[in-house]
C-alpha positions as CSV (number, residue, x, y, z in Angstrom):
1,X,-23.6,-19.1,-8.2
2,X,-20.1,-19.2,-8.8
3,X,-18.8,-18.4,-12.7
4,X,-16.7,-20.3,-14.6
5,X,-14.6,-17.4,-16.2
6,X,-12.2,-19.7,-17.8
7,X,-13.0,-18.6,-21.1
8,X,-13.4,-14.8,-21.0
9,X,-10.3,-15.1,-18.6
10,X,-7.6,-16.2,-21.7
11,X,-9.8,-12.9,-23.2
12,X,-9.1,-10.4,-20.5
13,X,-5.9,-11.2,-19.4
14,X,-2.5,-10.3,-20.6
15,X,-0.9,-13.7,-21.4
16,X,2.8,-11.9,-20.5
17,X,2.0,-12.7,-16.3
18,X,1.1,-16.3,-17.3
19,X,-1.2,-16.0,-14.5
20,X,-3.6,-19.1,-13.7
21,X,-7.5,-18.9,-12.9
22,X,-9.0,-20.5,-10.3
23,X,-12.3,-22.0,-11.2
24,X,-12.8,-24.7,-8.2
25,X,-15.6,-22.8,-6.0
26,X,-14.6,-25.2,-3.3
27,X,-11.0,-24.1,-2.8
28,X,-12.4,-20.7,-2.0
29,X,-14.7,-21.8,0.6
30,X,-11.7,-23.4,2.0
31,X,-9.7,-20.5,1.8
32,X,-12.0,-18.3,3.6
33,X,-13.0,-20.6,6.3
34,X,-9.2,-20.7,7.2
35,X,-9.0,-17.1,7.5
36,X,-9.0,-15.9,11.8
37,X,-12.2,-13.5,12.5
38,X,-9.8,-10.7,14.1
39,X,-11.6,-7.8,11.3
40,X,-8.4,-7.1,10.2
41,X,-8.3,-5.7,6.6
42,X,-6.9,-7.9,4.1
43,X,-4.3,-7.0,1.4
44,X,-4.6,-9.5,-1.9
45,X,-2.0,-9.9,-4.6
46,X,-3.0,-10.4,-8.1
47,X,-7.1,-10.5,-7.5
48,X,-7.0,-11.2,-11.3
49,X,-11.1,-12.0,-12.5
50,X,-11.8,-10.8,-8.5
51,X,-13.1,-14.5,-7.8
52,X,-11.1,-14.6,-4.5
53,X,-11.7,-10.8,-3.7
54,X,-15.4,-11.2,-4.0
55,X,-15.7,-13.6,-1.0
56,X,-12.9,-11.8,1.1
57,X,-14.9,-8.7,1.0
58,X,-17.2,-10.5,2.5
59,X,-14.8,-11.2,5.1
60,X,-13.6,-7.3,5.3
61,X,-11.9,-4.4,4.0
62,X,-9.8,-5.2,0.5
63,X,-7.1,-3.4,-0.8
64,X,-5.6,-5.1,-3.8
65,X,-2.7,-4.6,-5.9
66,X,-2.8,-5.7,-9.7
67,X,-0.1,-5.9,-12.4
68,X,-2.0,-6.3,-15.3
69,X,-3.7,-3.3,-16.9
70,X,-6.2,-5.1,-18.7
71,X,-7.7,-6.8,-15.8
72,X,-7.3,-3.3,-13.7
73,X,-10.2,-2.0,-16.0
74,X,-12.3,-4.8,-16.0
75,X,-12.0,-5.0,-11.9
76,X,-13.0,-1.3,-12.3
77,X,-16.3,-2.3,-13.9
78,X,-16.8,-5.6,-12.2
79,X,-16.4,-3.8,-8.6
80,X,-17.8,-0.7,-8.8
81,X,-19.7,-1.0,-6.2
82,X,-17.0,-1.7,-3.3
83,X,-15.0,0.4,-4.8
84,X,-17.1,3.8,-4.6
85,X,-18.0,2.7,-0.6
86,X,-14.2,2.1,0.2
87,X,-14.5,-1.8,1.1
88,X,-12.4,-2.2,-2.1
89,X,-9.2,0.2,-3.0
90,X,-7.9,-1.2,-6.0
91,X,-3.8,-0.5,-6.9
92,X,-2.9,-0.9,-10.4
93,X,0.7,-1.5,-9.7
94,X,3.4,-3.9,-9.8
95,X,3.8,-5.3,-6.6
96,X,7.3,-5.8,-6.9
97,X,8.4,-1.9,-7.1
98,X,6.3,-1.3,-4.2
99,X,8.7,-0.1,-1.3
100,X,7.5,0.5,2.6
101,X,4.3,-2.2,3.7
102,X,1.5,-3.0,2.1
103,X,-0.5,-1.7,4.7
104,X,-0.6,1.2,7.0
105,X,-2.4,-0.8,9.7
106,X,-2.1,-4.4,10.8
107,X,-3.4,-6.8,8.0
108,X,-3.6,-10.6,6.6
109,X,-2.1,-11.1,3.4
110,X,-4.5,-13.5,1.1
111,X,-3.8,-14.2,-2.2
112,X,-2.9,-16.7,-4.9
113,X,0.6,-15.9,-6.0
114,X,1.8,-15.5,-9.2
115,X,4.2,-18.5,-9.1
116,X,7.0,-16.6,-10.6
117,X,6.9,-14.2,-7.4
118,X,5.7,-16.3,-4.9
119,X,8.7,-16.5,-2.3
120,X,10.1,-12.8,-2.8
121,X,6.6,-12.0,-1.5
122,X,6.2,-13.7,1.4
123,X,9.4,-13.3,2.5
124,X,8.9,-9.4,2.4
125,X,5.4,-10.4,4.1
126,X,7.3,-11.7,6.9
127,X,9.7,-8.8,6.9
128,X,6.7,-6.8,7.0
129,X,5.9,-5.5,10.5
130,X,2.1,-4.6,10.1
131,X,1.7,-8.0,8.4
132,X,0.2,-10.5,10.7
133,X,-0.3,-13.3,8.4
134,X,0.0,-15.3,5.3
135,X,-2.6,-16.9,3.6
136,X,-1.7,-18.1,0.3
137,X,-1.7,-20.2,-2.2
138,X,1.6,-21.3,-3.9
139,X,3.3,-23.5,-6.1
140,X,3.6,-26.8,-4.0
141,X,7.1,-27.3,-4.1
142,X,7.6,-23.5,-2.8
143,X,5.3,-24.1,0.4
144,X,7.3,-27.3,1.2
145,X,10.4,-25.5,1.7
146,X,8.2,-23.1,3.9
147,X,7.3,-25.5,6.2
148,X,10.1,-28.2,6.2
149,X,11.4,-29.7,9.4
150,X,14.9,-30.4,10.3
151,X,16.1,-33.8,8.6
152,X,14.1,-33.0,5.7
153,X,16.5,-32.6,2.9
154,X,14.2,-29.1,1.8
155,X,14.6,-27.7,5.3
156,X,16.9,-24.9,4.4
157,X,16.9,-20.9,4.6
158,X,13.4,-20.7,4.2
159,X,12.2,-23.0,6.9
160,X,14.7,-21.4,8.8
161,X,13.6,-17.6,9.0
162,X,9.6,-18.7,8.3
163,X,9.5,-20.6,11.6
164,X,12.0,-18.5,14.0
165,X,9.1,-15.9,13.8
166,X,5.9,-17.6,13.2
167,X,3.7,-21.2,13.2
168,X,4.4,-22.1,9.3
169,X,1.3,-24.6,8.1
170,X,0.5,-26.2,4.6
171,X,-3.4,-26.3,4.4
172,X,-4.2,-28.3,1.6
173,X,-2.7,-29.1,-1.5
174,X,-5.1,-27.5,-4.8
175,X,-4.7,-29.8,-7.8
176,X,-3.8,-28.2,-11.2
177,X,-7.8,-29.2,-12.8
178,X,-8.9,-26.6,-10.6
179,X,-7.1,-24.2,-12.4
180,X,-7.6,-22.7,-16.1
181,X,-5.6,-22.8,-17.6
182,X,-4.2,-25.8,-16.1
183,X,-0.4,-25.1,-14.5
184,X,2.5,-27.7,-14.6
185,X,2.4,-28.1,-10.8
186,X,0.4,-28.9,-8.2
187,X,-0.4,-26.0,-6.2
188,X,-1.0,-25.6,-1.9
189,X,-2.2,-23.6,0.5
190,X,0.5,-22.0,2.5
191,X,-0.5,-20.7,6.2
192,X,1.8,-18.3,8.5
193,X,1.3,-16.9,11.4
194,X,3.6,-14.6,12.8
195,X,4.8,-13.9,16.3
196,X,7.0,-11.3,15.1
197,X,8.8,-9.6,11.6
198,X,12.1,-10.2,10.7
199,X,14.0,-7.5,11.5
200,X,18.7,-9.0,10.7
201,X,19.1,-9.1,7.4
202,X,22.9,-10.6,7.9
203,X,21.1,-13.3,10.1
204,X,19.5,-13.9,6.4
205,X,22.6,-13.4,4.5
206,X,24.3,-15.8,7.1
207,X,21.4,-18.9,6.5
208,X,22.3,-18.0,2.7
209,X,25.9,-19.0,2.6
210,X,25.0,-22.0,5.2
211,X,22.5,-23.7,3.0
212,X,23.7,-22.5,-0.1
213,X,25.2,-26.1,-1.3
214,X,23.0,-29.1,0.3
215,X,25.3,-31.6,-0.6
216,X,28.1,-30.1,1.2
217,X,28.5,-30.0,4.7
218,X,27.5,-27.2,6.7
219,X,31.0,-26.6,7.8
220,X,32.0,-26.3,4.2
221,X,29.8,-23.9,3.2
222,X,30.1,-21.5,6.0
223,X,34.2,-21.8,5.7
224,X,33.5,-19.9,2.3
225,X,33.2,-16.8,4.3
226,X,34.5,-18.0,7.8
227,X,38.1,-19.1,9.0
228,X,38.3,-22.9,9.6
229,X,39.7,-22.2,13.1
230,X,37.0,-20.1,14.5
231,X,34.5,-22.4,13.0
232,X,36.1,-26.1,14.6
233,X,36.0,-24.1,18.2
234,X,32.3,-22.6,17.7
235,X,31.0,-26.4,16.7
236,X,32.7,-28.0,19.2
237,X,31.5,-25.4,21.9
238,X,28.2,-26.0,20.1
239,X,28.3,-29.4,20.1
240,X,27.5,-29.6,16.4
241,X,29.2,-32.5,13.8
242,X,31.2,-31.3,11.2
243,X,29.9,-33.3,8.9
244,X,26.5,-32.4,9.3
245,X,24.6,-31.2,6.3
246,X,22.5,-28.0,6.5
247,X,19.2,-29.4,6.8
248,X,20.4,-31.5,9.6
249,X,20.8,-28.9,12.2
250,X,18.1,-27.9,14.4
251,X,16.6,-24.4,14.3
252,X,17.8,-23.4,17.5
253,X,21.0,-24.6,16.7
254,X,21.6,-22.0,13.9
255,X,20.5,-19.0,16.1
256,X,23.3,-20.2,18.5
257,X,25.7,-20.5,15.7
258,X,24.7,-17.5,14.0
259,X,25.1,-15.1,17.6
260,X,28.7,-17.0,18.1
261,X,29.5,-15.9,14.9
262,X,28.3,-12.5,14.9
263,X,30.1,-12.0,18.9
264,X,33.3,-12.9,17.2
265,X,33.2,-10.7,14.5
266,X,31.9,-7.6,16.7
267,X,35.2,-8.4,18.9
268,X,37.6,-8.0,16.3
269,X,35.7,-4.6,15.2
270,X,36.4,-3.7,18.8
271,X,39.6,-4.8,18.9
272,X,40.3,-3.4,15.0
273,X,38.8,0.2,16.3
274,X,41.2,0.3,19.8
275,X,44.5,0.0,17.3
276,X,43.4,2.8,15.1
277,X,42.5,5.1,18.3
278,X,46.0,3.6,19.6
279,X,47.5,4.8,16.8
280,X,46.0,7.9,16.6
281,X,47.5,9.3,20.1
């Protein structure tokens, strides 16, 4: 039977994380039933009580990573079991001063997120190579920029990178009763599926200064850090409006723009590194 831990939860935990409980037995079900039967071992974030981590070991191999020291040693009691046989390797760790992958083999990521955290963890997910996919569950308004489309005023940076490398989903939304305590938000279940990892970090840093002011034009905001000139000849090549906004260009569109971009710039490296050798002889 499934416990209601709301209680001992505000007990055990360290208030500091403001973490939130799940206590709706039906959103796991869900949860698991929408995870792919490859066998792949699963890496959770944040297993908190163990509530999810109890029915993904039923799935597979665990390995979870946990912040808070308090709930570290009563996971320790609570899954001592799957601990001493290996299904379950417990790190008592922030996640965010972890460096390298989460996982030395392929693996799912499935987890509810700390909301605070949420984005700068699946976008190192996606960065991630042995990361196949992402199954988590997020702060609603987070998972909507995830899966945005183009037109929709949250398609942005995150749409952007999320589906040039993978088939981006929302699941199901998770209401905030089924929480305890009960968060501000409602909450969803975010689904990725990668085809591959994200590998240019200026093709990020580029998406940064092109969406960074939505109610500019996109032209605007990448003249910050662009001539004018090069930009007018690279839309019109492009066949993009200068007076389109940023979440009115098609995904496509920016990987075009982006590799224009990036050619010009590597030309006048080129050209930059023939007058110092010229003027070297």
């Amino acid at each position: 039977m499934y416990r209601n831990l709301g209680n001992s939860a505000s007990k055990i935990a360290d208030k500091k994380f403001g973490q939130n409980f799940l206590k709706d037995s039906s959103i796991l079900v869900k949860i698991i039933e929408a995870i792919p039967k490859d066998n792949l071992p699963i890496v959770e974030i944040g297993p908190g009580l163990g509530d999810l981590t109890r029915q993904l070991l039923k799935v597979g191999q665990v390995r979870a990573y946990e912040v808070d020291k308090r709930l570290c040693e009563y996971l320790k009691q609570e899954f001592y079991e799957p601990l001493n046989s290996g299904d379950l390797e417990l790190n008592c760790k922030d996640i965010l001063e972890h460096s390298g992958s989460l996982h030395e083999k392929r693996y799912s990521l499935v987890a509810n997120l700390p909301y605070y955290i949420a984005t700068k963890i699946v976008l190192n997910a996606l960065r991630d190579s042995n990361c196949k996919r992402v199954l988590v569950m997020v702060q609603k308004e987070v998972a909507t920029k995830f899966v945005a489309t183009v037109g929709d005023k949250n398609f942005g940076s995150l749409s952007i990178l999320s589906q040039s490398i993978a088939d981006v989903k929302l699941l199901f939304d998770v209401p905030k009763e089924a929480f305890e305590p009960q968060p501000k938000v409602t909450s969803a279940i975010l689904y990725i599926e990668k085809s591959h990892s994200l590998k240019d970090n200026e093709f990020e840093l580029f998406l940064k200064i092109a969406t960074k002011q939505p109610r500019k034009t996109l032209y605007k905001n990448l003249s910050s850090q662009y001539e004018k000139k090069l930009l007018s000849k690279i839309f019109e090549t492009l066949d993009i409006k200068s007076n389109l906004r940023a979440h009115e260009l098609e995904l496509s569109k920016y990987h075009l723009l982006y590799k224009e971009l990036k050619k010009d710039r590597l030309d006048e490296q080129r050209k930059n590194n023939t007058r110092v050798e010229s003027t070297k002889k």
